[in-house]
Backbone and ligand atoms as CSV (ligand in chain L), in Angstrom:
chain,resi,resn,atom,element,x,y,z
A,1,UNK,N,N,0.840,-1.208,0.000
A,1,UNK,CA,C,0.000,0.000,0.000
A,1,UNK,C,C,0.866,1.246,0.000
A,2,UNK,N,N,1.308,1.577,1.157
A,2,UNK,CA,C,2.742,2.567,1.207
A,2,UNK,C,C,3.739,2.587,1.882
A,3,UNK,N,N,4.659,3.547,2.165
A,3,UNK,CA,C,5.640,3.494,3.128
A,3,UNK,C,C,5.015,3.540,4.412
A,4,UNK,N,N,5.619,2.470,5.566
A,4,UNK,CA,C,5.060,2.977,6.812
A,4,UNK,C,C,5.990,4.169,7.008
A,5,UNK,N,N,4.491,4.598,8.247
A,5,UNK,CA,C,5.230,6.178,8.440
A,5,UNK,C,C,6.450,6.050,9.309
A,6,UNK,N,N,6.954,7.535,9.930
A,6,UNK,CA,C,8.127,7.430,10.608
A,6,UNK,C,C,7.845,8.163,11.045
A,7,UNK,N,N,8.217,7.306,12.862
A,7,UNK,CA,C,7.796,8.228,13.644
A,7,UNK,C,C,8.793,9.718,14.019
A,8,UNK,N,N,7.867,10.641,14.351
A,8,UNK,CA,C,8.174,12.173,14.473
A,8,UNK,C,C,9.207,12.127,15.470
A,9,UNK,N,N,10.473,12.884,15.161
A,9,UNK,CA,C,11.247,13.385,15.965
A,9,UNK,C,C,11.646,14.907,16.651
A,10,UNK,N,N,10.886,14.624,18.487
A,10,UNK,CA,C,10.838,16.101,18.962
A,10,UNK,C,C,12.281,15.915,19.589
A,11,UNK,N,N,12.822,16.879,20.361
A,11,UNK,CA,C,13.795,17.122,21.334
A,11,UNK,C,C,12.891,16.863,22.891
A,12,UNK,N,N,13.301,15.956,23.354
A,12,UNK,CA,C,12.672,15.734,24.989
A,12,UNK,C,C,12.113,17.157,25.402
A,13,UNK,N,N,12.882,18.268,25.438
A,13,UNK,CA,C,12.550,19.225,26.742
A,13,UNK,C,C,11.620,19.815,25.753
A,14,UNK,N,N,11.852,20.312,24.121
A,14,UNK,CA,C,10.773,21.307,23.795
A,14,UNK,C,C,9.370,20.450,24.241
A,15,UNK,N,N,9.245,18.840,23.940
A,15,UNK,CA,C,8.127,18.327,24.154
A,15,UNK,C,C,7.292,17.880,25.596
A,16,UNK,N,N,8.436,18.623,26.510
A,16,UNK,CA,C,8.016,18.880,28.019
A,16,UNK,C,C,7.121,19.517,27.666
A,17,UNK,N,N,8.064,20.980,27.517
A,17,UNK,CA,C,7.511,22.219,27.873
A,17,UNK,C,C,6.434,22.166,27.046
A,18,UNK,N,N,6.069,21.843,25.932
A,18,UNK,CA,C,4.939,21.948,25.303
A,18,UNK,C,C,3.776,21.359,26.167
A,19,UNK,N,N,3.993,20.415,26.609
A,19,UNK,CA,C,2.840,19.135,27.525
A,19,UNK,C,C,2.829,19.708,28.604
A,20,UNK,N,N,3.839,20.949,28.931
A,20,UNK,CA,C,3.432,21.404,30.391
A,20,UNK,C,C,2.499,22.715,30.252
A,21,UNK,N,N,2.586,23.622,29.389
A,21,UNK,CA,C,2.404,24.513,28.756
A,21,UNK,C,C,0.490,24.408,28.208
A,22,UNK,N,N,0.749,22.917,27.675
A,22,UNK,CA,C,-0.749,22.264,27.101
A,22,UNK,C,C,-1.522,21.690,28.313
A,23,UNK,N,N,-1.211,21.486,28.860
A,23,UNK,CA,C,-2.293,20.395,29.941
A,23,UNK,C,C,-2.506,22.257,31.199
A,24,UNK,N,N,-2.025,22.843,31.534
A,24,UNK,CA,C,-2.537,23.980,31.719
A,24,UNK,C,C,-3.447,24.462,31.348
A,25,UNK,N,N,-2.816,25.146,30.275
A,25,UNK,CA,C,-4.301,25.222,29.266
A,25,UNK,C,C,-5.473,24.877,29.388
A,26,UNK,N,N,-4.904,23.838,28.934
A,26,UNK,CA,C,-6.186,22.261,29.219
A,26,UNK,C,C,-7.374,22.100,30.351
A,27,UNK,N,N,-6.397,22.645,30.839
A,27,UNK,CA,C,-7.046,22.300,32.190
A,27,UNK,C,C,-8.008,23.642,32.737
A,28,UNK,N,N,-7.387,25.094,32.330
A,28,UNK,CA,C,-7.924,26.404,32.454
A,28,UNK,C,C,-9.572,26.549,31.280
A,29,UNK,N,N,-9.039,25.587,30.570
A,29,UNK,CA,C,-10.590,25.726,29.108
A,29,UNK,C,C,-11.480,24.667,30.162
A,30,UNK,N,N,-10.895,23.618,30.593
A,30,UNK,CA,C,-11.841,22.370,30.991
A,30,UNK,C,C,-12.625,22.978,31.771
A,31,UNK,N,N,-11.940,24.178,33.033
A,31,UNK,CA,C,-12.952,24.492,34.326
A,31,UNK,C,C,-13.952,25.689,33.064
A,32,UNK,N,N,-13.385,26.406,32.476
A,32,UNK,CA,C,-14.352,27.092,31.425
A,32,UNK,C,C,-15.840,26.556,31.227
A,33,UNK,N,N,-15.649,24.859,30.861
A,33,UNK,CA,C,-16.313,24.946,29.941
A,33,UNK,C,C,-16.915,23.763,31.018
A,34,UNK,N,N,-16.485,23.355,31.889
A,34,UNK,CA,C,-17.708,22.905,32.765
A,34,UNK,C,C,-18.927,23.006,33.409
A,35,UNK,N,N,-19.776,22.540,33.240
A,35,UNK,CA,C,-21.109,22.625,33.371
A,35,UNK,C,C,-21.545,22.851,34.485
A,36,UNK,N,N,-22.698,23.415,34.772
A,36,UNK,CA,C,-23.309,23.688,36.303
A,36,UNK,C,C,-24.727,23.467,35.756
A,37,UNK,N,N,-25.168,23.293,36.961
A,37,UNK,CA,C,-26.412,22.476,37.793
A,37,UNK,C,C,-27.390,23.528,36.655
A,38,UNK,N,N,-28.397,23.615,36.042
A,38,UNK,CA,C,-29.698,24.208,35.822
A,38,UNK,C,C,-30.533,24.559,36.675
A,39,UNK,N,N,-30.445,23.512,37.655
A,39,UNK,CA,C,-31.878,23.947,38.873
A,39,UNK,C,C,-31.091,24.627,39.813
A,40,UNK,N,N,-29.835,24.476,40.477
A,40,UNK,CA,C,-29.571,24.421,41.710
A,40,UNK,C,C,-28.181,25.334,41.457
A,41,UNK,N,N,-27.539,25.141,40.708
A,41,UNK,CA,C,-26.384,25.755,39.889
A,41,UNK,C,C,-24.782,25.287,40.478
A,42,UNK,N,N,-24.873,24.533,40.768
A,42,UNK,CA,C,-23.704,23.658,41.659
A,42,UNK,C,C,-23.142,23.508,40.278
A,43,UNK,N,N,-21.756,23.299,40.581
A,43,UNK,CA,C,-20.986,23.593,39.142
A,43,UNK,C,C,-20.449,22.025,39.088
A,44,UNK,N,N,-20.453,21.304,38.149
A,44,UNK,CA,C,-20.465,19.323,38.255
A,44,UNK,C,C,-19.093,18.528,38.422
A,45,UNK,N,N,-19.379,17.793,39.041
A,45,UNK,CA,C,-17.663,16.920,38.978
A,45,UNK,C,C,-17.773,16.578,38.499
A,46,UNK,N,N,-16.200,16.168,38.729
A,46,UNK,CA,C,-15.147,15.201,37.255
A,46,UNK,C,C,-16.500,14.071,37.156
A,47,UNK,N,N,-16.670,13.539,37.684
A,47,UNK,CA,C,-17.738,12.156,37.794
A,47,UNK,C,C,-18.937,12.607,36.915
A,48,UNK,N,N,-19.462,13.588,37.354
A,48,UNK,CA,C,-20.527,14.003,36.799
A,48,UNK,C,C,-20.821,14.109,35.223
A,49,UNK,N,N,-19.944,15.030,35.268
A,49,UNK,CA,C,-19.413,15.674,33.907
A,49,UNK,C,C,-18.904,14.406,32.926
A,50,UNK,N,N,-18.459,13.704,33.450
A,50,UNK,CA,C,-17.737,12.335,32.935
A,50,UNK,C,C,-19.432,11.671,31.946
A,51,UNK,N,N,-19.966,11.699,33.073
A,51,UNK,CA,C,-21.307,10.574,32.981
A,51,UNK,C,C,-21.993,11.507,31.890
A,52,UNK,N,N,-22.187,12.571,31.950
A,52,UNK,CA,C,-23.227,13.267,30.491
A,52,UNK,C,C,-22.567,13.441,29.233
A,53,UNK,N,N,-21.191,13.345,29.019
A,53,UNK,CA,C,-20.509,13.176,28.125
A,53,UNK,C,C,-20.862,12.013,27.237
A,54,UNK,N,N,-21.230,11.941,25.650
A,54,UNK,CA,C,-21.439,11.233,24.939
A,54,UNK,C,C,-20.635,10.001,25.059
A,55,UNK,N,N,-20.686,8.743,25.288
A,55,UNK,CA,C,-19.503,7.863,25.349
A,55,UNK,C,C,-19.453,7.379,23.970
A,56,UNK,N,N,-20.458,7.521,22.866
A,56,UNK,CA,C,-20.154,6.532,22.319
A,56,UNK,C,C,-21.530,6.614,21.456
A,57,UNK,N,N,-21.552,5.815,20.167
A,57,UNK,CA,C,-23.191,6.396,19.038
A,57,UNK,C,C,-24.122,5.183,20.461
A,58,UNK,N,N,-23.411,3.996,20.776
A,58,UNK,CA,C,-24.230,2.747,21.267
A,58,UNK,C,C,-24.614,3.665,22.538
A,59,UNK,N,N,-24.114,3.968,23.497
A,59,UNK,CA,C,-24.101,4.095,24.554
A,59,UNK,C,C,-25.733,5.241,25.171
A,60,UNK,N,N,-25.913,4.877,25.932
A,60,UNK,CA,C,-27.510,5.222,26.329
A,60,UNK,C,C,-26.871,6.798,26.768
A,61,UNK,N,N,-27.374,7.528,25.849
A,61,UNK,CA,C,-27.915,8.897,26.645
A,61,UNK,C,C,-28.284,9.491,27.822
A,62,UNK,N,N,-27.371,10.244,28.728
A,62,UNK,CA,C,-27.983,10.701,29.871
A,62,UNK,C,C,-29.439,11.288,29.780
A,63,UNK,N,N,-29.948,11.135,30.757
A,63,UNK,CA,C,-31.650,11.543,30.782
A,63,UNK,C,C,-31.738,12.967,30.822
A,64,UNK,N,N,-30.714,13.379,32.296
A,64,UNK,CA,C,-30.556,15.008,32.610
A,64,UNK,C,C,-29.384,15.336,32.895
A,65,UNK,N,N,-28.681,15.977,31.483
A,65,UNK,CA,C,-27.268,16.185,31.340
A,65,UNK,C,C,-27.165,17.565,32.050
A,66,UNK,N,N,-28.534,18.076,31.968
A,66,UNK,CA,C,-28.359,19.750,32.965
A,66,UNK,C,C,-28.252,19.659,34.187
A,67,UNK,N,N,-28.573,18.629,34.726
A,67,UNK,CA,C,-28.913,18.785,36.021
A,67,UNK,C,C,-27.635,17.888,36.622
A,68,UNK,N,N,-27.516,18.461,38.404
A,68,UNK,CA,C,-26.654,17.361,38.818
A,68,UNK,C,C,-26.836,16.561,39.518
A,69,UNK,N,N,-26.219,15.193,40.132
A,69,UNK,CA,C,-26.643,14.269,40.470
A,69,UNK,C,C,-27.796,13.955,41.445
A,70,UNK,N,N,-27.850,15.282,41.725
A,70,UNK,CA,C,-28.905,15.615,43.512
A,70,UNK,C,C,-30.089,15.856,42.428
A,71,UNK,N,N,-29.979,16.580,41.601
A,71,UNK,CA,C,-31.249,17.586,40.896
A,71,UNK,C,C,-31.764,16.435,39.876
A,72,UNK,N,N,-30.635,15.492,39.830
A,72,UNK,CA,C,-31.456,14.132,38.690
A,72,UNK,C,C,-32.021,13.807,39.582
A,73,UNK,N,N,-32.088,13.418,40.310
A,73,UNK,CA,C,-32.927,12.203,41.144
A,73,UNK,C,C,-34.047,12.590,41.694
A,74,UNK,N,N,-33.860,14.176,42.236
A,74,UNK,CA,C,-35.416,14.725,42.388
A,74,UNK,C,C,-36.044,14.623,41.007
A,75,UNK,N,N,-35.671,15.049,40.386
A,75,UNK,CA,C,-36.329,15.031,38.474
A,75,UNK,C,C,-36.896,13.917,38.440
A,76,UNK,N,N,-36.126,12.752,38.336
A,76,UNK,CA,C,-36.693,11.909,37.704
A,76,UNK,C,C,-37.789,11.324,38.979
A,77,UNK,N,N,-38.023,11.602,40.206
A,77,UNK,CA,C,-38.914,10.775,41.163
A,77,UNK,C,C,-40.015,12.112,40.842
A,78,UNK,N,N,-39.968,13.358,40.574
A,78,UNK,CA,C,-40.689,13.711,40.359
A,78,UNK,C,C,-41.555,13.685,38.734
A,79,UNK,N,N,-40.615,13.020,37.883
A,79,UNK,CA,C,-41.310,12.637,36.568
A,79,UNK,C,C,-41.879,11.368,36.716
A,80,UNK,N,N,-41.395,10.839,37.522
A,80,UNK,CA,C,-42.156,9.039,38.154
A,80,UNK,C,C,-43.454,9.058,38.377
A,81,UNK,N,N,-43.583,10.570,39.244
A,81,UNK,CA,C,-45.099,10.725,40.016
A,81,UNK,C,C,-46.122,11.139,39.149
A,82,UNK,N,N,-45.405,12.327,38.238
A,82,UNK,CA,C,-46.033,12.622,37.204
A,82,UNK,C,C,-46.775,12.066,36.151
A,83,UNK,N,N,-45.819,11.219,35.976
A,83,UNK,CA,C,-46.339,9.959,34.954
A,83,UNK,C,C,-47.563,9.026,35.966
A,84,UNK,N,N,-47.540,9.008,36.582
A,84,UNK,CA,C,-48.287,8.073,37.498
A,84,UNK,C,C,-49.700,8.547,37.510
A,85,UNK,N,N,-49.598,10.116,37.620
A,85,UNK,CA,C,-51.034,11.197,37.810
A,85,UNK,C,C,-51.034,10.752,36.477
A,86,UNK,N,N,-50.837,11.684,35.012
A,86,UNK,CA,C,-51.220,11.114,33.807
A,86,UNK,C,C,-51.693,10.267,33.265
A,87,UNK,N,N,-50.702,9.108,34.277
A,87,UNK,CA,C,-51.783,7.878,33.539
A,87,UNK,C,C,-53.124,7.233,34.250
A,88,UNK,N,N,-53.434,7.847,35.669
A,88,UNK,CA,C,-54.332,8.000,35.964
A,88,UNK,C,C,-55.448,8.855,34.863
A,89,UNK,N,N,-54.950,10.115,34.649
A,89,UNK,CA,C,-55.824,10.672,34.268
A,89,UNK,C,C,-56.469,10.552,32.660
A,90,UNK,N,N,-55.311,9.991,32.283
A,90,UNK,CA,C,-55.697,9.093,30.837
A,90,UNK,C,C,-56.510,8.292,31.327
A,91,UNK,N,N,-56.549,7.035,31.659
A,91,UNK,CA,C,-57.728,5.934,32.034
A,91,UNK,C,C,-58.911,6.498,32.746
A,92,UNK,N,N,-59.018,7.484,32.894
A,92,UNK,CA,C,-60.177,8.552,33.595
A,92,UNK,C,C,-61.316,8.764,32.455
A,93,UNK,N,N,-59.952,9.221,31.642
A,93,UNK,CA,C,-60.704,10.169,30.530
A,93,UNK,C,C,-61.437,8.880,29.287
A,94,UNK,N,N,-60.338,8.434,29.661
A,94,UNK,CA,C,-61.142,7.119,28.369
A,94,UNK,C,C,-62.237,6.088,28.497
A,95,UNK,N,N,-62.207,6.174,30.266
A,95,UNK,CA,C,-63.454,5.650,30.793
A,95,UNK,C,C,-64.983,7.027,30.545
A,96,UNK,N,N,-64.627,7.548,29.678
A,96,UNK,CA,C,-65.924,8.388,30.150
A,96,UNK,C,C,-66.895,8.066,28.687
A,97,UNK,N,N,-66.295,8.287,27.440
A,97,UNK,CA,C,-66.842,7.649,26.423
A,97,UNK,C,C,-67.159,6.848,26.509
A,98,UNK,N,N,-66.794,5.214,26.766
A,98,UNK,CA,C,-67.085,4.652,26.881
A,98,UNK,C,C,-68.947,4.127,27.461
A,99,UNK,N,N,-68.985,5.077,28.894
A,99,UNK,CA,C,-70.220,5.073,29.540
A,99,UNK,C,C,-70.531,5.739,28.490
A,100,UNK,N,N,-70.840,6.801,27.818
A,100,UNK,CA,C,-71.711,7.029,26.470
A,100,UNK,C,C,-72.229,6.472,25.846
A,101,UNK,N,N,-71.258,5.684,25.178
A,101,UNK,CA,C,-71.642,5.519,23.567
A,101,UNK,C,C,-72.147,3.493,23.697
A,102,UNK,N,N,-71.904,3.329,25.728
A,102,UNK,CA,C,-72.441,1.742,25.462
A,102,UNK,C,C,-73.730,1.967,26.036
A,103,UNK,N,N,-74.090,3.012,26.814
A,103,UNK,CA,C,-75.235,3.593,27.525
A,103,UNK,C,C,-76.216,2.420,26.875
A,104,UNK,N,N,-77.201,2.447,27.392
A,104,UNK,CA,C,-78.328,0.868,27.384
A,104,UNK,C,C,-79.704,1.894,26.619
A,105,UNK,N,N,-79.512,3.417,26.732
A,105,UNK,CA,C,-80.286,4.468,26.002
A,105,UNK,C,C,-80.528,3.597,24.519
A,106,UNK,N,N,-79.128,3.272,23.932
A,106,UNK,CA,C,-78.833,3.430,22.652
A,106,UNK,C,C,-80.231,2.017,22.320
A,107,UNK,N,N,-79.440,1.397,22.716
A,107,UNK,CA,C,-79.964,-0.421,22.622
A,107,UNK,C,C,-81.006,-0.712,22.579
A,108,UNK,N,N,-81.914,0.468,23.577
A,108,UNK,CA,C,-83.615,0.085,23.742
A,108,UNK,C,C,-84.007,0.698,22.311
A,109,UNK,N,N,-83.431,1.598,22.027
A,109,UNK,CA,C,-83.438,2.345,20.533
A,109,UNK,C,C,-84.113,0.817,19.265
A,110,UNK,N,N,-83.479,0.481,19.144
A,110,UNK,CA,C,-82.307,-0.890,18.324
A,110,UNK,C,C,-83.210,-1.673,18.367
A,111,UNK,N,N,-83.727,-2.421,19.394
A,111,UNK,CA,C,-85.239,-3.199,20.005
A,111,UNK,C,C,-86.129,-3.352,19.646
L,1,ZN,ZN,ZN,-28.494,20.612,41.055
């Protein structure tokens, strides 16, 4: 196919100072660009921050990448409950047609 490549030749110290120079940096953009809480505004750990980070196309999607680990868990027990009322109130609502349209009115009609 082709030549293998060859590997790059730095001088040890410029490629210190560069890696010391870079991970600074690095590290000054990272607190930049770290995320804080939406509800509560707590600014997220390494852990945190770790976990809402895309891992991967397979990998399951965080639920609440805004929020932090305290503010997920109220979220989601409060979307638990939520869902719970809803689907109460769906089977509410769909029970009501029902008594309508089987009503025994209709049937004596029919007779
Ligand atoms: Zn929070």
């Amino acid at each position: 196919m082709g030549h293998p490549e060859e590997p790059h030749q730095v001088p040890a110290a410029q490629a210190a100072a560069a890696a010391g120079a870079d991970a600074a940096q690095q590290r000054a953009e990272r607190e930049a660009r770290r995320p804080a809480c939406a509800n509560c505004g707590t600014r997220f750990t390494d852990e945190r921050w770790k976990a809402i980070e895309p891992a991967g196309w397979d990998a399951p999607r965080e639920t609440h990448p805004h929020l932090c680990e305290d503010c997920k868990q109220r979220a989601i027990t409060a979307e638990r409950q939520a869902e719970h009322t809803e689907q109460g109130h769906q089977e509410h609502d769909q029970a009501l047609p029902e008594l309508k349209n089987g009503g025994t009115w209709i049937s004596r009609f029919r007779s």
